[in-house]
N, C-alpha and C positions, 0 to 999 in steps of 0.2 A: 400248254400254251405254245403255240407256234412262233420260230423264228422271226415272221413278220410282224407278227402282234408287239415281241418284245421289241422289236426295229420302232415301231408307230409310239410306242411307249417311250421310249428315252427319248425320241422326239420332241413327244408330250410334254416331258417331263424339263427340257432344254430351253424350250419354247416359253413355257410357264415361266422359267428362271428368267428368261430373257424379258420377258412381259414387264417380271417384276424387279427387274435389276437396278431400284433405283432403293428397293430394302434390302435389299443384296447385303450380307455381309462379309467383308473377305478374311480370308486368313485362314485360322482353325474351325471357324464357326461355319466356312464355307462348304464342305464334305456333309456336315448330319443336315444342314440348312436340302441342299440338295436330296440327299437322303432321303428326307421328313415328303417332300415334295413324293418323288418317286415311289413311297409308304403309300401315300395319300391317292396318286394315278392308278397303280396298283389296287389298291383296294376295291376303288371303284371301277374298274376292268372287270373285275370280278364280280362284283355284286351284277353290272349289266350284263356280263357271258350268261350270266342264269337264267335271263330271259330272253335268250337268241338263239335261236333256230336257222340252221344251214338243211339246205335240201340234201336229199342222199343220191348222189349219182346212179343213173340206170332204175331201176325195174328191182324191186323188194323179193325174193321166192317167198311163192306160196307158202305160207303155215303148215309144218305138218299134222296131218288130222288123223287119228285111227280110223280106220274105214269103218268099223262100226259106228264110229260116231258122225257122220256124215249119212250114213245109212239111217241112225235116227232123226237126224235131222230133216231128211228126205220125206222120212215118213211123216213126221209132226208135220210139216206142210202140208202133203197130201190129205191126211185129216182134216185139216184144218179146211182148208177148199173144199172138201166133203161136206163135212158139218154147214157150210156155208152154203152149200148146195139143196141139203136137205129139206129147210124149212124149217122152224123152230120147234115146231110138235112132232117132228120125228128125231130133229136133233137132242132135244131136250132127254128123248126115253134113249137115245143110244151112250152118249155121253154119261145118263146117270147108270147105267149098265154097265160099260163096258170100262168105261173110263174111273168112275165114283164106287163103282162094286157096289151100289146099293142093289137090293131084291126088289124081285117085280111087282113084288104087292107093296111096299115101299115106295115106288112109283110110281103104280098106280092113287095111292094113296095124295101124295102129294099132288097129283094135277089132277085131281080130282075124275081119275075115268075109273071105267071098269077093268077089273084083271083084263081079260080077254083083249080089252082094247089096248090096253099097254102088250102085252105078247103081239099082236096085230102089227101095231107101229115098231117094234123092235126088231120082226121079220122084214116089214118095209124098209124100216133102213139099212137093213145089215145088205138086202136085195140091191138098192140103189146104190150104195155104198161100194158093192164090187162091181155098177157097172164102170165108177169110176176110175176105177184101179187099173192102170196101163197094164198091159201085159208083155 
């Protein structure tokens, strides 16, 4: 807790007292009377810091990232725009190729074509596929 906060605190806490000085008791009952008060500011000082946020001066650094891993991240885009580019019937046979490791008679199976034509779209996309590819 910061020097101020505890400054605004015993204010709090003086202020309170003052509010209520007409249950005031004096003597020895005066110190934990005060006390109990200051217990009580305190506590909830603290319960509300829990949910306060102060901004962070200046500019946060970059995260550090291992380059390969921004390298894959690079690429998963680049796929991904690929794939989006392709059209669903060439995306669908490169994806479950490349990506799925299923076999081509497996895929052709499932979208209902011929071998040949599954091998057909799989050279098509692999074709289109690197024209995207920056160089």
């Amino acid at each position: 807790m910061e020097a101020r906060e505890v400054d605004d605190l015993v204010q709090e806490v003086f202020l309170i007292a003052w509010c209520r000085r007409d249950g005031f008791v004096w003597g020895e009952q005066a110190r934990a009377w005060l006390y109990t008060i200051a217990l009580y500011r305190a506590a909830n000082h603290l319960k509300l810091a829990r949910n306060r946020f102060e901004s962070l001066p200046g500019e946060l650094p970059e995260p550090r990232v291992h380059p390969r891993m921004t390298q894959a991240m690079d690429a998963a885009r680049l796929f991904w725009k690929i794939i989006q580019k392709l059209g669903e019937k060439l995306a669908s046979v490169l994806v479950a190729y490349e990506i799925e490791g299923r076999s081509m008679l497996e895929i052709a199976r499932a979208l209902g074509i011929r071998l040949n034509t599954a091998y057909a779209r799989l050279q098509l996309a692999r074709n289109r596929a690197a024209l995207c590819i920056p160089r």
